[in-house]
C-alpha positions in Angstrom: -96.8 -163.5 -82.9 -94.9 -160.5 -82.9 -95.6 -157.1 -80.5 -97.5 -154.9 -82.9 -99.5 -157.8 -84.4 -100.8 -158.3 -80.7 -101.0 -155.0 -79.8 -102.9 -154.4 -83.0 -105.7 -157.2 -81.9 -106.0 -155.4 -78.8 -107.1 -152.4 -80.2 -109.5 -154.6 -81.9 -110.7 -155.8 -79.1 -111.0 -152.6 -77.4 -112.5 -151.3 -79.9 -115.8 -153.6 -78.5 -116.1 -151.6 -75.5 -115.3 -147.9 -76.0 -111.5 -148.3 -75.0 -111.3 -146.7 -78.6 -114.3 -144.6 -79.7 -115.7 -145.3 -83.1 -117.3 -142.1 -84.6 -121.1 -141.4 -84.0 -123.4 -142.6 -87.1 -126.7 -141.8 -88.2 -129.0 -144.6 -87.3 -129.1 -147.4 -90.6 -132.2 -149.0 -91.1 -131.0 -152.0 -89.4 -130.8 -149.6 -86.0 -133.9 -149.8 -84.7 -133.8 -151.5 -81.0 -129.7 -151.2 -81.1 -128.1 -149.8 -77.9 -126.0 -146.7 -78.2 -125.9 -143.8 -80.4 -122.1 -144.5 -81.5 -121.2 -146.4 -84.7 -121.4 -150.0 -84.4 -119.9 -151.1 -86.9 -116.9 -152.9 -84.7 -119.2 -153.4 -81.5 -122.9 -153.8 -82.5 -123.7 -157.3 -82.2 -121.3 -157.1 -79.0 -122.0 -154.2 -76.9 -126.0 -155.3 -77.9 -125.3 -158.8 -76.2 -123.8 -157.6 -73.2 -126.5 -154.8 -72.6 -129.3 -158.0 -72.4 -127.1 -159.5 -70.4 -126.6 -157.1 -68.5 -130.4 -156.2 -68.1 -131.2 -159.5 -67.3 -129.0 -159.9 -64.1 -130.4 -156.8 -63.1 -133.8 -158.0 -63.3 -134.9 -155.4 -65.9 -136.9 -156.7 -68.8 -135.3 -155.8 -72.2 -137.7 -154.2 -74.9 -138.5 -156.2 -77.4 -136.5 -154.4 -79.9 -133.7 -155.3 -78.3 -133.5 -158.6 -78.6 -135.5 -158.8 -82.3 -132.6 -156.8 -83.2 -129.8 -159.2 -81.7 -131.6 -162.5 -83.9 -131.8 -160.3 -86.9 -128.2 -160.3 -87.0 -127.4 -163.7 -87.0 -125.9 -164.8 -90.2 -128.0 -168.0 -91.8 -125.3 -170.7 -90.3 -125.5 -169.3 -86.8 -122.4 -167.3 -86.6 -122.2 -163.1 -86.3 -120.5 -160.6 -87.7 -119.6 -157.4 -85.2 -122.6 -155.7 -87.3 -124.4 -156.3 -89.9 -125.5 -152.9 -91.5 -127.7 -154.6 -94.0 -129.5 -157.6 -93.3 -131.0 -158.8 -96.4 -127.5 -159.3 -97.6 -126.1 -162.7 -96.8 -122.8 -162.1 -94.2 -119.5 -162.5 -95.3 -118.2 -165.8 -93.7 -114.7 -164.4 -93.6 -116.1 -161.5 -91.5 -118.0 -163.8 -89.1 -116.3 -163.6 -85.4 -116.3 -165.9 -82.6 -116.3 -163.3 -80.0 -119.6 -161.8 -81.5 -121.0 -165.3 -82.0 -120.0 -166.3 -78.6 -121.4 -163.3 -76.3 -124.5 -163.2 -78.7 -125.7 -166.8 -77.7 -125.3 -166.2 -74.4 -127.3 -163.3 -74.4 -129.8 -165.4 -76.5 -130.6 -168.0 -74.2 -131.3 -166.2 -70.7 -133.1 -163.9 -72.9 -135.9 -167.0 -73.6 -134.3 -167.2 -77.7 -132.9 -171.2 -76.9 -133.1 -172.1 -80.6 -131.4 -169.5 -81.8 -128.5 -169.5 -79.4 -128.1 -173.1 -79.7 -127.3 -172.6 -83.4 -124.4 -170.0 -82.6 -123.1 -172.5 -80.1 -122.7 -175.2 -83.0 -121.4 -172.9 -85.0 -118.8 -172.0 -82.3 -118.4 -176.2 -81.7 -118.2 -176.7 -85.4 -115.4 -174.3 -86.0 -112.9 -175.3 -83.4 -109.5 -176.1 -83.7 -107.8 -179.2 -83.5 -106.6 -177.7 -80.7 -109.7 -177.7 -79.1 -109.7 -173.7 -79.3 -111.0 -171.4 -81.4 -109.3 -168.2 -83.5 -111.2 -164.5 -83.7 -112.1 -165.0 -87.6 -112.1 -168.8 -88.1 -113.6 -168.6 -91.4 -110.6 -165.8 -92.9 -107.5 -166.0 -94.8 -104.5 -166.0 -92.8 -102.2 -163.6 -94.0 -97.9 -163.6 -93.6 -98.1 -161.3 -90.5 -101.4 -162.6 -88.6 -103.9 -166.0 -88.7 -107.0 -165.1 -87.5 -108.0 -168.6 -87.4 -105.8 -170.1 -84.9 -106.6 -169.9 -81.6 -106.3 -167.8 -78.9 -107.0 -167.4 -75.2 -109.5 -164.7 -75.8 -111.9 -166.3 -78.3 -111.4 -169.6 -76.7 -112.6 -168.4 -73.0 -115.2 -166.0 -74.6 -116.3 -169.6 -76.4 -116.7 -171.6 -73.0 -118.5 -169.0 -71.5 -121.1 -169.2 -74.2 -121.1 -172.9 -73.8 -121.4 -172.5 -70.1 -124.5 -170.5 -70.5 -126.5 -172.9 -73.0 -125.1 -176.3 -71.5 -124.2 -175.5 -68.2 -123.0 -179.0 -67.3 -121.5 -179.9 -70.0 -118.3 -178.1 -70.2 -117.3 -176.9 -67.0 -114.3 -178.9 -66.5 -113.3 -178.7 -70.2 -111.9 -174.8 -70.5 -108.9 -175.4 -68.3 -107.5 -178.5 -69.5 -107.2 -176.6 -73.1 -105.9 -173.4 -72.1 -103.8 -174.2 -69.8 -101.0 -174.9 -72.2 -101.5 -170.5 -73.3 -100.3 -170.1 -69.1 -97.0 -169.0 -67.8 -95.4 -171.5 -65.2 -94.3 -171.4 -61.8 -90.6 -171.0 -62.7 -91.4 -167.5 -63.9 -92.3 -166.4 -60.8 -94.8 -164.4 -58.7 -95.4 -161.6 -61.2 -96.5 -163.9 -64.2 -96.9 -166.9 -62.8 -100.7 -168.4 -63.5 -101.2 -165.7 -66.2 -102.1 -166.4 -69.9 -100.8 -165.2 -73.1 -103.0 -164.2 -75.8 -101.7 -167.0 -78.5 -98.9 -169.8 -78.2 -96.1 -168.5 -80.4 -92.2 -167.4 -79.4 -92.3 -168.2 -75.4 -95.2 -167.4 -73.7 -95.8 -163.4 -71.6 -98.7 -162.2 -69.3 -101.6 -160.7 -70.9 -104.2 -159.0 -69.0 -106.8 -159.2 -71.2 -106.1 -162.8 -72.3 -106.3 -163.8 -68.6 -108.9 -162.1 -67.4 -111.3 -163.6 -70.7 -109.8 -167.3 -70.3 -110.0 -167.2 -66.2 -113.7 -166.7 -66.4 -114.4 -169.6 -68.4 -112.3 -172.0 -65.9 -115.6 -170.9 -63.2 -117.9 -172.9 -65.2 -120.4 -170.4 -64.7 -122.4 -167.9 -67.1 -123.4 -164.4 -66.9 -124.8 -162.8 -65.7 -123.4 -163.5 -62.5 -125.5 -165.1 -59.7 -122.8 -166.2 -56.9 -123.3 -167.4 -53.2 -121.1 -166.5 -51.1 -118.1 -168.4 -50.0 -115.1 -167.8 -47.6 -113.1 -170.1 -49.1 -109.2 -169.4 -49.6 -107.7 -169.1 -52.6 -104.8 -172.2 -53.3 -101.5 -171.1 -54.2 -101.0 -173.1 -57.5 -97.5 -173.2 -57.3 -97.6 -175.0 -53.6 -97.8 -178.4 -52.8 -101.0 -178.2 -52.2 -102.2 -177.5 -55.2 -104.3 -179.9 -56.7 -104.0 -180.7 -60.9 -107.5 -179.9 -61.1 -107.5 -176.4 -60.1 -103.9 -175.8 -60.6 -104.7 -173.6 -63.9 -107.8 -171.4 -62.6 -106.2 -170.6 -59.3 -103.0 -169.7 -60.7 -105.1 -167.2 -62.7 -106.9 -165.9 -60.4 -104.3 -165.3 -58.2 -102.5 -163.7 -61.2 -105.4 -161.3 -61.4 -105.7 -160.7 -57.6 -102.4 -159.8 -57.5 -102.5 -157.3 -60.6 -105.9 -155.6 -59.4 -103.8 -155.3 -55.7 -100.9 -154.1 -56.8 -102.6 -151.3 -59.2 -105.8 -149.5 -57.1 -106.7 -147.4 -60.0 -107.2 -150.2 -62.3 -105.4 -152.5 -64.3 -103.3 -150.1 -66.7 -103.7 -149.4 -70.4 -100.9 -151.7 -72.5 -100.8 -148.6 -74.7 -98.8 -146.5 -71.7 -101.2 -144.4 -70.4 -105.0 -144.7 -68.4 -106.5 -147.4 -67.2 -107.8 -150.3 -69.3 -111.0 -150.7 -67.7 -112.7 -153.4 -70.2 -109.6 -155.9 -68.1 -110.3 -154.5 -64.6 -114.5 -155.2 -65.6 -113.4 -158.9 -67.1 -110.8 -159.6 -64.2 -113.5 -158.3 -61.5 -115.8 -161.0 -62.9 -113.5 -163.8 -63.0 -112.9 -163.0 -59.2 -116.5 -162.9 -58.5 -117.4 -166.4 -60.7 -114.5 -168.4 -58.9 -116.1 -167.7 -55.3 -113.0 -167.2 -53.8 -113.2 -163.7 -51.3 -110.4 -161.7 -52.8 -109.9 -158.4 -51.6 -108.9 -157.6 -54.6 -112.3 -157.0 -55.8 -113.3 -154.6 -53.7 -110.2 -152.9 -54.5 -111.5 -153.0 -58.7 -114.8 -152.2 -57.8 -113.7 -149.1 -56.3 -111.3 -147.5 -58.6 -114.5 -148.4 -61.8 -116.9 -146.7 -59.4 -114.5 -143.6 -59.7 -113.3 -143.9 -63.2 -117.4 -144.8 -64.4 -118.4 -141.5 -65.3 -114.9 -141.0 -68.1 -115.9 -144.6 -69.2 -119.1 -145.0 -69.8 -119.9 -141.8 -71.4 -118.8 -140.0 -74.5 -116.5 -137.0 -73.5 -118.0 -134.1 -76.3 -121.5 -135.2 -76.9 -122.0 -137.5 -73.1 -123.6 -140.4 -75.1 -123.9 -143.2 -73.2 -122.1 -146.5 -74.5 -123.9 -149.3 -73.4 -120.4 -152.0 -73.8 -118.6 -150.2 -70.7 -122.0 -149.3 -68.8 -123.5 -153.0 -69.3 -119.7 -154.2 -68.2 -120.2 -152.1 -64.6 -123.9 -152.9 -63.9 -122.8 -157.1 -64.9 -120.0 -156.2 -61.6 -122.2 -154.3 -60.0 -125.5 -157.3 -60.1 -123.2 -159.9 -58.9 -121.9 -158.5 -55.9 -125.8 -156.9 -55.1 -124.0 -153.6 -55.2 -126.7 -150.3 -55.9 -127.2 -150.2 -60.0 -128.9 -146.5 -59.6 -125.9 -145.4 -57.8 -122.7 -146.4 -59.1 -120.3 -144.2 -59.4 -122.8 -141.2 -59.7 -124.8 -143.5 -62.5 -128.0 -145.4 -62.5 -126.6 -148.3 -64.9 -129.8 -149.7 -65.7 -131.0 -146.8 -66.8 -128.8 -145.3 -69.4 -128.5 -148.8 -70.7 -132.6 -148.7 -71.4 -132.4 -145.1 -72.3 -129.9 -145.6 -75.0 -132.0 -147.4 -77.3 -132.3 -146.4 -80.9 -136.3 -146.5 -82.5 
């Protein structure tokens, strides 16, 4: 896949969390009980997902609305579009995303809806690769520049963590052995070494966001986040020591560690400027879920408590946006870190108060 074509899915991804802000929108008749004032037509079904997440882990019992509003979405064979702005019109399969689909069910189920998220997660099993992966769109046309349907780290991770959440068994041993062929070897060295690349195509390069998705999956665990401590020290996967089955999550992590380390301010922007904080949130997590005690993530949790405020509000109208806010307060839960005081905000409540009637 070529630079631009990858940079281009990243802005679609960023797109989910406010890295890129979508125009505000008058409410659609589909609205009611939708977080955020801000268009949702790339981020609805998303941003809504990890808000009841979110809410959850913070022991803060999401209206109603909310979560009517999350099934309503659901297209009739169990997968999601990013938004659907009228539901009495049957989705557009093309349209339908496994990163939607993925963070929906696992909002689903520890919100008490078990049948319905069980129906996204056999539409996410159903639509796998041969691979044993998944692609963004697997139900699109490819065109000559760009498959949506083949796989990527991403979707794949995002995918596993769903499955990790409804079957938390089941899978947790499963994630690694598939992605690890997306990861950079030892050869490459300290820089890249244990990091993932977004797809398999033309030799593979670090990407942040790719790694930080996949490396959660390889925890086995769901969010939100309930971790016991552990003092345990992290395995250098390129030493001896290293066994085969942790080899790919602790080369990862360590990847990670060392990014968040060696930038203070937060893992930068791939566009050249600012801080890409949806990565720093993702990479946090993945620190967090792997038990390992990396200073690192003090390091990340300090530089989002400072950048929180630019984040997870709207810079001319100071909207909230429930994707980055639901992203800090999912950090903030698992490390038992103050939720009414992070970073001058009270997380949980400009989630709740963000809700559209």
């Amino acid at each position: 896949m070529s630079i631009s074509i990858k940079l281009a899915r990243v802005v679609a991804l960023s797109l989910t969390l406010g890295l890129i802000v979508p125009t505000i929108a008058q409410a659609a008749p589909s609205s009611a009980g939708l977080y955020g004032a801000t268009d949702p037509t790339y981020d609805g079904v998303y941003r809504q997902a990890l808000s009841l997440l979110a809410l959850t882990g913070a022991k803060v019992k999401p209206a109603p609305s909310a979560i009517d509003w999350l099934v309503s979405q659901q297209c009739a064979d169990g997968g999601y579009e990013s938004f659907r702005a009228d539901i009495a019109t049957p989705c557009d399969i093309t349209q339908e995303d496994s990163n939607s689909t993925a963070i929906a069910a696992a909002a689903l189920q520890v919100t008490g809806k078990k049948a319905v998220a069980s129906k996204s997660t056999a539409w996410l099993l159903a639509h796998r690769n041969k691979d044993g992966g998944i692609g963004f769109n697997p139900l699109a046309q490819a065109s000559p520049d760009y498959d949506p349907t083949a796989s990527d780290a991403n979707s794949t991770g995002l995918m596993f963590l769903a499955l990790n959440t409804v079957s938390p068994t089941k899978y947790k041993n499963v994630a690694a052995g598939i992605l690890a062929k997306y990861q950079v070897n030892c050869s490459e060295g300290a820089g890249k070494s244990g990091a993932l690349d977004y797809q398999i195509a033309d030799g593979l390069t670090a990407n942040d966001y790719a790694t930080a998705q996949a490396a959660f999956a390889f925890t086995g665990v769901a969010l939100p986040l309930v971790i016991t401590k552990s003092n345990a020290a992290p395995i250098n996967p390129c030493s001896a020591k290293s066994k085969s089955t942790t080899k790919v999550a602790d080369g990862a992590m360590l990847y990670l560690a060392t990014r968040l380390t060696n930038n203070p301010r937060g893992i930068p922007s791939v566009f050249g400027t600012g801080t890409d904080w949806n990565t720093t949130a993702w990479a946090t997590l993945a620190l967090v879920g792997s038990g390992y005690r990396y200073p690192a993530i003090s390091t990340a949790v300090a530089a989002m408590s400072d950048g929180a405020i630019s984040w997870a509000f709207e810079a001319k109208t100071n909207a909230a946006k429930p994707g980055p806010l639901a992203m800090m307060l999912l950090v903030a839960t698992s490390l038992k870190l103050d939720v009414h005081h992070f970073g001058g905000i009270d997380l949980t409540k400009s989630i709740v108060g963000s809700l559209r009637s």
